[in-house]
C-alpha positions as CSV (number, residue, x, y, z in Angstrom):
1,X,21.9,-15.9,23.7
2,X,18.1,-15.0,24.7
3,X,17.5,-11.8,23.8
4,X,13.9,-11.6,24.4
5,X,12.6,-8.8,26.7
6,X,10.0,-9.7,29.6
7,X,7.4,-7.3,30.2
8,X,6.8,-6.7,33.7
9,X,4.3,-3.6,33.9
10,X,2.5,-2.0,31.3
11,X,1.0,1.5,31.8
12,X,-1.2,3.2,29.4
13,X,-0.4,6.6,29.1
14,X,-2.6,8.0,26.4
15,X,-5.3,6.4,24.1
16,X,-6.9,7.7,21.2
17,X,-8.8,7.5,17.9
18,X,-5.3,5.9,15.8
19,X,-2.9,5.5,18.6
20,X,-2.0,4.2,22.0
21,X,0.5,4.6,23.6
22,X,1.7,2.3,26.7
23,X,4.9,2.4,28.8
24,X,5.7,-1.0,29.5
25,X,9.1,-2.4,32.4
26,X,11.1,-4.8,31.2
27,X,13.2,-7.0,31.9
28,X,16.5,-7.4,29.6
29,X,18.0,-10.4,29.0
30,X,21.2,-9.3,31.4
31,X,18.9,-9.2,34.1
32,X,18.7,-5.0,34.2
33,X,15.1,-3.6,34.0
34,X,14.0,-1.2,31.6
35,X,11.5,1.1,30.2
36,X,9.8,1.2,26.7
37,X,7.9,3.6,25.0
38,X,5.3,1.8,22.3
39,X,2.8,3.2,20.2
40,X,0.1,1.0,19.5
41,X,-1.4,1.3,15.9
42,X,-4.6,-1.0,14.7
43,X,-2.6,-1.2,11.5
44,X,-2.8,-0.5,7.8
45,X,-3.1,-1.1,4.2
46,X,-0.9,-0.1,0.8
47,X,-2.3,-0.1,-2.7
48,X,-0.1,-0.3,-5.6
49,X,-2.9,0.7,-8.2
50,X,-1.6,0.1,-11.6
51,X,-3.9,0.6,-14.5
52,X,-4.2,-1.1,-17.9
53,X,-1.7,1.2,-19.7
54,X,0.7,0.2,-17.0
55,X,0.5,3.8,-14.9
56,X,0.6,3.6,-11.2
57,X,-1.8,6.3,-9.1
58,X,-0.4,8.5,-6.5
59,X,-1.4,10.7,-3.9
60,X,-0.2,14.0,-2.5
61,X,-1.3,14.9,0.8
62,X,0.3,17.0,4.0
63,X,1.5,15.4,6.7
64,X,1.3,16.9,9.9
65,X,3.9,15.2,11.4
66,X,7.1,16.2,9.2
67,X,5.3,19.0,7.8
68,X,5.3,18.2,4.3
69,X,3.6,16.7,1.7
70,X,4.4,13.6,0.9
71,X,3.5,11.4,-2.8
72,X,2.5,7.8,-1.5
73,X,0.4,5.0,-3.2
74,X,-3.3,5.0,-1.6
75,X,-3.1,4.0,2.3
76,X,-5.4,3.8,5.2
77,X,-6.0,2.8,8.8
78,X,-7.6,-0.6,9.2
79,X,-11.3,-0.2,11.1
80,X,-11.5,-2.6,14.6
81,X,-12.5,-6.0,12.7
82,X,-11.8,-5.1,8.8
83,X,-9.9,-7.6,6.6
84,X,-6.9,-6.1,5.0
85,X,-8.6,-7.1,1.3
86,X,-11.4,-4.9,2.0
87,X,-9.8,-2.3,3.7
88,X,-7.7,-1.7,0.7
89,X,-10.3,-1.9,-1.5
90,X,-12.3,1.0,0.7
91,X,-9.0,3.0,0.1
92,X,-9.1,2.7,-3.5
93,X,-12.2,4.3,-3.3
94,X,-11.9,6.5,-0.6
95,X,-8.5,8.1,-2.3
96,X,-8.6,7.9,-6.1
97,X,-12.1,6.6,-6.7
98,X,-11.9,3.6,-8.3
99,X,-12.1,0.2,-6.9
100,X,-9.9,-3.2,-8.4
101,X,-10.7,-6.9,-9.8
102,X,-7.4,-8.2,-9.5
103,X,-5.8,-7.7,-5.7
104,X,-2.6,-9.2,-5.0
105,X,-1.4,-9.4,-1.6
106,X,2.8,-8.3,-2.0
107,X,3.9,-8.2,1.5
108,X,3.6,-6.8,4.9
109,X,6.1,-4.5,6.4
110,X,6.2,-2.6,10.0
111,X,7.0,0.5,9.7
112,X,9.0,1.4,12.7
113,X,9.3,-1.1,15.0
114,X,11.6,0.2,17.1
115,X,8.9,2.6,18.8
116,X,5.6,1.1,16.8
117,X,4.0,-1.6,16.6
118,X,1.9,-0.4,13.4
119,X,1.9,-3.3,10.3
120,X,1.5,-2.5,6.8
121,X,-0.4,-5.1,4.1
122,X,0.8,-3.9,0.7
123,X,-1.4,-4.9,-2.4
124,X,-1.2,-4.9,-6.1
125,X,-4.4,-3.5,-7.7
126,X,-5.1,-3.9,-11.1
127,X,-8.0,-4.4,-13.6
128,X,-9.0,-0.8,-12.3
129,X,-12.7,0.0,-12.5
130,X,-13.6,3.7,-11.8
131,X,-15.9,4.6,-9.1
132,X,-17.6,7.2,-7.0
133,X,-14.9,8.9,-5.1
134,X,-16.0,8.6,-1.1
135,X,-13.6,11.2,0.3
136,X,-13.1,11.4,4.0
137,X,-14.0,15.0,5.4
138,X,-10.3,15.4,6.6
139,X,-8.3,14.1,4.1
140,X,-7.0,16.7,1.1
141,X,-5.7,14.9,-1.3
142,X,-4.3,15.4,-4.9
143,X,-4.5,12.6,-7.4
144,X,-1.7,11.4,-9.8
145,X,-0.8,8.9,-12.2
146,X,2.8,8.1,-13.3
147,X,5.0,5.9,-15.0
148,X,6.8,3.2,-13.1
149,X,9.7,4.4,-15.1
150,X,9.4,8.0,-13.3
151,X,8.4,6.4,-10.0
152,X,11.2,4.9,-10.1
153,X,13.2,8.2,-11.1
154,X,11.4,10.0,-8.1
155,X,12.8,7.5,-5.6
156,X,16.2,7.9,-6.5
157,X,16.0,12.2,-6.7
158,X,13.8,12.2,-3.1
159,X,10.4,13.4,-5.0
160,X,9.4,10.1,-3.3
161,X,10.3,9.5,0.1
162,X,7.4,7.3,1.9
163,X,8.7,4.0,3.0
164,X,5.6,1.8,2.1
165,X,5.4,3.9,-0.9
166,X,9.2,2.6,-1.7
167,X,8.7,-1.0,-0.4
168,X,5.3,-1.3,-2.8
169,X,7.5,-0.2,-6.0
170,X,10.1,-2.2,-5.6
171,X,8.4,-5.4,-5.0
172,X,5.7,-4.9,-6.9
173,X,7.3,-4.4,-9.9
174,X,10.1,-7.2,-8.8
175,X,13.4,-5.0,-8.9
């Protein structure tokens, strides 16, 4: 059975500095049209920083839209034209100051592609090399360094509760 959707007519309804969002008609595979809500997203990068003594770098930082803090692994928006390598590696910087010589592309997820069309490229960094810490004027963020052994612990009570954050862990470290 075809199950692909037509679009028919795309509206969009809002555009801004990390989203769009467009309202496109379709047409469903049974022949009835519909309407879809999609939030357009330039997409993203996830570091898994890992440093020699085998401790992986976390941040802590509120999030506006659950109104929480969440601890994730170092993210960022990808700027119009940026390869995903060098976007991480800006992140690195930009987050916990230090920058990598061995980056290993894991995987790329999308994050909720039932609304979204937002991709995330997940890397490994390691060989750690501090740097200057380039922090963006509205990002607070608090820096820390655990064990994958109590990652992994944090997952499993909720302390950790970001999906990229979750999919990084447990293919980085091949569970």
């Amino acid at each position: 059975m075809d199950i692909l959707e037509k679009t028919m007519n795309r509206k969009t309804i809002y555009s801004g500095k990390v989203i769009t969002l467009d309202v496109e008609t379709v047409l469903l595979p049974n022949n009835k049209v519909a309407s879809r809500e999609i939030v357009r997203h330039p997409g993203a990068v996830a570091i898994l920083p890992i440093d020699d003594q085998g401790n992986i770098y976390f941040v802590k930082q509120f999030r506006k839209a659950i109104e929480h803090e969440l601890l994730e692994i170092p993210a960022g928006k990808l700027e119009k034209g940026e390869e995903p390598s060098q976007c991480a590696l800006r992140e690195l910087q930009e987050e916990i100051g230090f920058t990598s010589n061995k980056l290993t592309f894991i995987t790329q997820i999308y994050t909720s592609p039932g609304f979204a069309d937002e991709k995330i490229y997940i890397f490994k960094a390691e060989n750690l090399v501090k740097s200057e810490l380039v922090k963006d004027e509205d990002e607070f963020i608090n820096i820390y360094r655990y064990r994958p052994d109590e990652a992994f612990n944090m997952i499993k009570n909720g302390k950790i509760r970001d999906a990229k954050t979750i999919a990084a862990l447990l293919l980085g470290f091949k569970l």
